[in-house]
N, C-alpha and C positions, 0 to 999 in steps of 0.2 A: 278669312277676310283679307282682302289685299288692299292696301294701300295703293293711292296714285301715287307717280313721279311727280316733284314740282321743276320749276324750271332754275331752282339754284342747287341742282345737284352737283357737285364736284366744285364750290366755289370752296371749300373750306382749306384746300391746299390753297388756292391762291392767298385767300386772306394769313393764311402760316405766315407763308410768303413775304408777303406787303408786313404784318408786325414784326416779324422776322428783323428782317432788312431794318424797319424803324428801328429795333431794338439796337441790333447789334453793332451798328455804325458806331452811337454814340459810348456803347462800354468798347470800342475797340477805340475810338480816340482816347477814352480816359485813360487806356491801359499805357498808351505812347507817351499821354503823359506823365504817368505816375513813373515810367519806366525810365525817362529823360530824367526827370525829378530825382529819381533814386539815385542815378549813375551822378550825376552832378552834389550830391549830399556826398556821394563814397568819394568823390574827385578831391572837394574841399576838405573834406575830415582829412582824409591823406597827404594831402598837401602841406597842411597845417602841422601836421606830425612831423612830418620829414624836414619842414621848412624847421621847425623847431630844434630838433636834435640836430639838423647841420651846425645850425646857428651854435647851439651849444656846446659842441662839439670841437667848435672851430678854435685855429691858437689866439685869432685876434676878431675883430669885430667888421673889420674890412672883408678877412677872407669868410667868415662868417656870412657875413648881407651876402657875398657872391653867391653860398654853396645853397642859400638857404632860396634865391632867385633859381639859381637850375631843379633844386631840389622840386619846387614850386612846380616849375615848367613841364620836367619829369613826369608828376605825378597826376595834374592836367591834362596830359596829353597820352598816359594812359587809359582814361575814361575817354576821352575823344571830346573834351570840351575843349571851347574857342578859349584860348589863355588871352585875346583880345577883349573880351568880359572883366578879365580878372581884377581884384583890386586887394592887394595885401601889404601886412604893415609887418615887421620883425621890430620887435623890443625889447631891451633887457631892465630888468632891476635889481640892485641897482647898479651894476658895472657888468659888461658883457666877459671880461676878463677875470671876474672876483669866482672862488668856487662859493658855490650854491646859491649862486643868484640866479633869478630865474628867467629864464627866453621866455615870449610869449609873440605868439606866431599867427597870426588873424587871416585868412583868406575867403575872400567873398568871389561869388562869378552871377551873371545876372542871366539867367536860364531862356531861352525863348522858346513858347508855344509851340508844336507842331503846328505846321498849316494856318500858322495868324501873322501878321504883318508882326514887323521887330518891335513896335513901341510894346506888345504886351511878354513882357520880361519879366520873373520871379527871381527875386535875389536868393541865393541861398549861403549861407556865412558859416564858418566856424575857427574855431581856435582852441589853440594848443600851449599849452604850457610843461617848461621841461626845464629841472635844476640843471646848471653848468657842474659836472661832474667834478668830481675829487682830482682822479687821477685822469690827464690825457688819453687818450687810445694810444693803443700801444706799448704803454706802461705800464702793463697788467700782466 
């Protein structure tokens, strides 16, 4: 017994095709976001660190704020994020100069969307905390 042909033989590639294309567009933007997203989590975590153990590290709280500002910039501009986002705070308790007081290093960057106008921006924040060591560098 033979069958007829009907006339949507060969539509089933196309239709692959058409959900195909539906599918994949929107897990490949998610992926650029999540991917932005990541790189801007590892930027601030970093930042935060470094900004922290400058600060700590430093002999005074003047050359401190400086080292822990480049530290910052550094570490930012490794992941390729706009340090024009950025917004961080360096503090100690409770003296920058006492040993084992402790730096506390906060950095935020506000992420934008791939492919969306600037107002939709995801902040992403972290911070860091780091006892002011015993002995200077150096003195080891």
């Amino acid at each position: 017994m033979r069958l007829s042909r009907t006339q949507d033989e060969g539509s089933a590639s196309v239709e692959f095709l058409g959900a195909g294309v539906l599918l994949l567009v929107p897990l490949v933007y998610l992926m650029l976001c999540l991917a932005q997203l990541q790189g801007a989590a590892f930027a601030v975590e970093g930042a935060s660190r470094s900004a922290a153990l400058a600060a700590a590290r430093a002999p005074d709280a003047v050359t401190g704020a400086a080292r822990a500002e480049a530290a910052i910039a550094v570490a930012l501009a490794d992941f390729g994020v706009d340090a024009g986002t950025m917004h961080a705070a360096v503090a100690c308790d409770p003296d920058c100069g006492s040993v084992g007081a402790l730096v506390r290093a906060s950095v935020s960057v506000d992420v934008p969307l791939p492919f969306l106008p600037e107002v939709r921006v995801l902040p992403i924040e972290a911070t860091a905390v780091v006892p002011v060591p015993r002995f200077p560098p150096g003195e080891r």
